[in-house]
N, C-alpha and C positions, 0 to 999 in steps of 0.2 A: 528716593534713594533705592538701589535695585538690593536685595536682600541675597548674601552670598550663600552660593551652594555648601550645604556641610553633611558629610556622610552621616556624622550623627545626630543632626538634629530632627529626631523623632521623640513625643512624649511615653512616657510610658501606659498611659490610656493606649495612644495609637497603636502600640507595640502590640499591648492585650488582644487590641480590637482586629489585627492582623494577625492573631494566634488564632484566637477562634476564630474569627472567618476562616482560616487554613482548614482548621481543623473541622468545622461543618461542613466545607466543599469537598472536602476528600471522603467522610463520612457520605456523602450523599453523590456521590462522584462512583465510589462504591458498589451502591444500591443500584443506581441509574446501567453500570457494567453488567451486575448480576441478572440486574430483570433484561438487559436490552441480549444477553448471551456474548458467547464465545467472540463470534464473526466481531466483536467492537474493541477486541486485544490481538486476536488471530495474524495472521501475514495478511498486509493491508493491499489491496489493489488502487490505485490513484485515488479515487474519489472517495473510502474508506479513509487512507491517511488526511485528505485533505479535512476532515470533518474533524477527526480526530487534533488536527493542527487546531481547529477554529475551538474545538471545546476547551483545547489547553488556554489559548486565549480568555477565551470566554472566564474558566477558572480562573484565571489572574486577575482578570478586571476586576471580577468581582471581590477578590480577596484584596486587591491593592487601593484600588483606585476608590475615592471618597465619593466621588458624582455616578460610581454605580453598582447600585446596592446587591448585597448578596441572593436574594431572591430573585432581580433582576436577571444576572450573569447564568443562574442557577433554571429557570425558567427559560431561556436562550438553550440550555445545556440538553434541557428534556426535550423544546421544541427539533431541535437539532437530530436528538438519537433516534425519536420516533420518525423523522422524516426519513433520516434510513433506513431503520427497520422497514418501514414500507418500502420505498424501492427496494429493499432486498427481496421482500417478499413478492413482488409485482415483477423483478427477474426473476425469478425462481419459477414464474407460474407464466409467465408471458413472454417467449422467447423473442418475438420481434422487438419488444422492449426492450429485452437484456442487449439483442445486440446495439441499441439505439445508446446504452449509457454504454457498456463494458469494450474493453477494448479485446478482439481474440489474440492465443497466442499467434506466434513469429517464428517459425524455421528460420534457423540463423544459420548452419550448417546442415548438409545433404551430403550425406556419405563420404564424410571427409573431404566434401569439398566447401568453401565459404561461400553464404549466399550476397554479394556485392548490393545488390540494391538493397535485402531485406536490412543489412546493417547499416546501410546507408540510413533507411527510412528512421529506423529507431533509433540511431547515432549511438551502434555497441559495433565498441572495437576487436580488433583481433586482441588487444592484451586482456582485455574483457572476459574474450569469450576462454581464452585462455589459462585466465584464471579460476573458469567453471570447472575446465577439463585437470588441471592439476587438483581442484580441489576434491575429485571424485577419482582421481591416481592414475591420469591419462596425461601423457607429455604431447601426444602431437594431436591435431584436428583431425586423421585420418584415424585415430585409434577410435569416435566417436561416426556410430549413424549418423546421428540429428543432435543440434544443440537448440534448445527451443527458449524464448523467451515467452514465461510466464505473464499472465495478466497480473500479477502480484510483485512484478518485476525481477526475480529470480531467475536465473537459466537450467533450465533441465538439459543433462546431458542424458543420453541415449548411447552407450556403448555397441559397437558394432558385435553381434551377437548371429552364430550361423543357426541356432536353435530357434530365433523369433518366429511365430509362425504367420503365416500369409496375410492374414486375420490381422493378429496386431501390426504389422509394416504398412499393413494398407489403412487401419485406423492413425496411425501415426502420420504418414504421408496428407491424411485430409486434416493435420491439426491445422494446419500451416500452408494452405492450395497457394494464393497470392505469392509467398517467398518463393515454392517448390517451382511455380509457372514464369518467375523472373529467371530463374535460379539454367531451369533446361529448355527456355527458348533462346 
């Protein structure tokens, strides 16, 4: 006979034993943010979030699930943070590496013009990018240099400024070469 689902039927042991487990993962969930720094809460770039996704997991199983224990889940959590800490550290110091994980930014607009393939490639719409520009107090694409997308997935707008000097338009210009060479060939 199949035994029916019931929201309540949990014991009060179990209850206990999913309190404290909560509460020693988050206590050590904690510790694990403090020693691993900033960059493991900070604005996430793909592969930050995605790790971030798997330790939330990972926390749950271990607080929920009966076949895996909190040591377990918790052991998973620190193997997980130190592997990034190193690749952080190994881009930070080894730029053919970085570029081998990191993704660079994306010129999305060029002097209030839109760049068709680059929004094409990263599938960012005009109402998208339009929503960067109203939220930095710009109504149209033309009132913007450059709208860039961030490796952290954010768009940076670039107000069209006649004070910017050579120096920064031309560092600006090489964030994003691939978009700018779809963009004016």
């Amino acid at each position: 006979m199949e035994r029916e689902f019931s929201l309540f039927e949990t014991s009060w042991p179990q209850l206990a034993e999913v309190a404290l487990s909560a509460a020693l993962a988050y206590a050590a969930i904690v510790v694990i943010i403090r020693v691993s720094g900033a960059r493991t809460t900070a604005q996430l770039n793909s592969f930050d979030w995605i790790v971030n996704v798997i330790v939330g997991s990972l926390a749950a199983s271990g607080i929920l699930l009966e076949d895996v224990s909190l040591l377990a889940s918790l052991t998973g959590i620190i193997v997980l943070v130190a592997l990034q800490y190193t690749l952080a550290r190994l881009t930070q110091h080894f730029k053919p590496f970085e570029k081998l994980v990191k993704d660079e930014p994306v010129m999305l607009t060029h002097k209030g013009r839109y760049l068709r393939e680059a929004m094409r490639r990263t599938r960012i719409s005009e109402d998208e990018i339009m929503t960067a520009l109203r939220g930095e107090g710009h109504t149209s694409v033309e009132d913007a240099n450059w709208v860039i997308l961030e490796t952290n997935g954010t768009l940076s707008v670039i107000p069209r400024d006649e004070n910017k000097s050579l120096e920064t338009v031309e560092a600006l210009e090489r964030v994003a070469k691939p978009g700018l060479r779809d963009a004016l060939s």
